[in-house]
C-alpha positions as a printed Julia matrix, in Angstrom:
113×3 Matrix{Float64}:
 -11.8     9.43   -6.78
  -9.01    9.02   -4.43
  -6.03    7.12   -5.43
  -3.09    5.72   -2.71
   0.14    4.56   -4.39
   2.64    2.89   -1.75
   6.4     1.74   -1.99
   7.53   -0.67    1.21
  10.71   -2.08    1.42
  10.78   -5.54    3.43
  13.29   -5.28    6.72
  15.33   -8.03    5.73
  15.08  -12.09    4.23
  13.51  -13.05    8.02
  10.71  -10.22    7.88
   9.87  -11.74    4.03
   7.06  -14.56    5.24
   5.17  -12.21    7.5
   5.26   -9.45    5.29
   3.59  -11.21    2.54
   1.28  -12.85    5.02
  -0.38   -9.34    6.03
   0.33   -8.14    2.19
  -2.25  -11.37    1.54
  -4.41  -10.05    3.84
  -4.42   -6.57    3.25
  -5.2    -7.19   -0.13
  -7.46   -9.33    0.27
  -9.28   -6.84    2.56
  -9.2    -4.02   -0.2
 -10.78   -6.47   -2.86
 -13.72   -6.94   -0.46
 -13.82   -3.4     0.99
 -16.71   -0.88    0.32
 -15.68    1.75   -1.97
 -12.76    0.43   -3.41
 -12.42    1.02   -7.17
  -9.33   -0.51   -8.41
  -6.68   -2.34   -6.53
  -3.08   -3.2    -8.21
  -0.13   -5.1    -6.06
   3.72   -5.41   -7.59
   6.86   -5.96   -6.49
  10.48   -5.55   -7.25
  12.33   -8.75   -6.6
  11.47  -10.31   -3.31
  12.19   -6.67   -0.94
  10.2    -4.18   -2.52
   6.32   -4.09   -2.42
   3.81   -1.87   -4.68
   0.32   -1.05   -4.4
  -2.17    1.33   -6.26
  -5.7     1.65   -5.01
  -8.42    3.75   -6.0
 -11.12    4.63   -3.89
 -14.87    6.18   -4.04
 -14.1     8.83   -1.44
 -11.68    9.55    1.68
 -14.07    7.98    4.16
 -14.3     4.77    2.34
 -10.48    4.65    1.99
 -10.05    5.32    5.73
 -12.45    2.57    6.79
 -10.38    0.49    5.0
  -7.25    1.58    6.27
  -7.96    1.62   10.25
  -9.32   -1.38   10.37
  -9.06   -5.27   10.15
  -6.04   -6.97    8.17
  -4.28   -3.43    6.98
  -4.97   -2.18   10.63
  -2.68   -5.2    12.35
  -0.44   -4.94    9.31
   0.14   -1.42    9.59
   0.77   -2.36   13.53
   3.71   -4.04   12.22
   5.15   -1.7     9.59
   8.48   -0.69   11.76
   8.75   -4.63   12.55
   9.01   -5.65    8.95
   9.81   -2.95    7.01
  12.84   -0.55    6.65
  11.27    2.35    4.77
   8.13    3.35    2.64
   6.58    5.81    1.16
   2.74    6.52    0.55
   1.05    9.02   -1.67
  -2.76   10.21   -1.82
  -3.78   12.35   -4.74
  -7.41   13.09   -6.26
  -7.89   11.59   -9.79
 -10.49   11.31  -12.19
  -9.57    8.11  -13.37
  -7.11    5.3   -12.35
  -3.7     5.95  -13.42
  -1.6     3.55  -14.79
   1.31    1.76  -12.68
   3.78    3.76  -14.89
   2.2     7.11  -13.89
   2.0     5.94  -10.43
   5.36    5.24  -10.22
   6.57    8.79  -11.39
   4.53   10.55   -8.79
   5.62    8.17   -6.06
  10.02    8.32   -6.98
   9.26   12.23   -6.68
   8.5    11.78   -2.54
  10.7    10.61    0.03
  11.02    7.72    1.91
   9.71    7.29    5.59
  12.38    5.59    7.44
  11.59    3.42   10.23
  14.4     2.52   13.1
């Protein structure tokens, strides 16, 4: 299985609506998506977003991820975000948040202009 942890920190208070609006959608999208395991969405006061998702297989991950809601929202990353970080790694189960977490404060943040 694959599992995607993400960290995304929100631009600033004006950015706040639309980012939850394509967070919505996104997740929404994942929920309904074919070959999605396990999907987990957190947050650290109002300008940092979580999520953990497991997936089936790459391809089913990547169908998900170029296309539809997370496809516009990922259009609009540099818009409404000010860094994040993402994280792929082959599990055979779904870690918890906690472990997650760990992995994910070990990378480095992308940041966006």
């Amino acid at each position: 299985m694959l599992i995607v942890a993400t960290e995304l920190h929100v631009r600033n208070g004006w950015k706040f609506i639309p980012f939850v609006r394509h967070s919505i959608r996104s997740t929404k999208q994942a929920k309904q998506a074919a070959g999605c395991l396990h999907v987990w969405v957190g947050n650290n006061g109002w300008r940092i977003g979580y999520t953990l998702t497991a997936w089936k297989d790459k391809s089913s991950m990547l169908q998900y991820r170029n296309t539809d809601s997370h496809k516009v929202a990922m259009q609009q990353i540099g818009k409404l975000s000010k860094q994040y970080k993402t994280l792929v790694w082959e599990a055979e189960q779904v870690p918890s948040w906690n472990e997650a977490k760990v992995r994910l404060d070990a990378i480095g943040f992308k940041v966006l202009k």
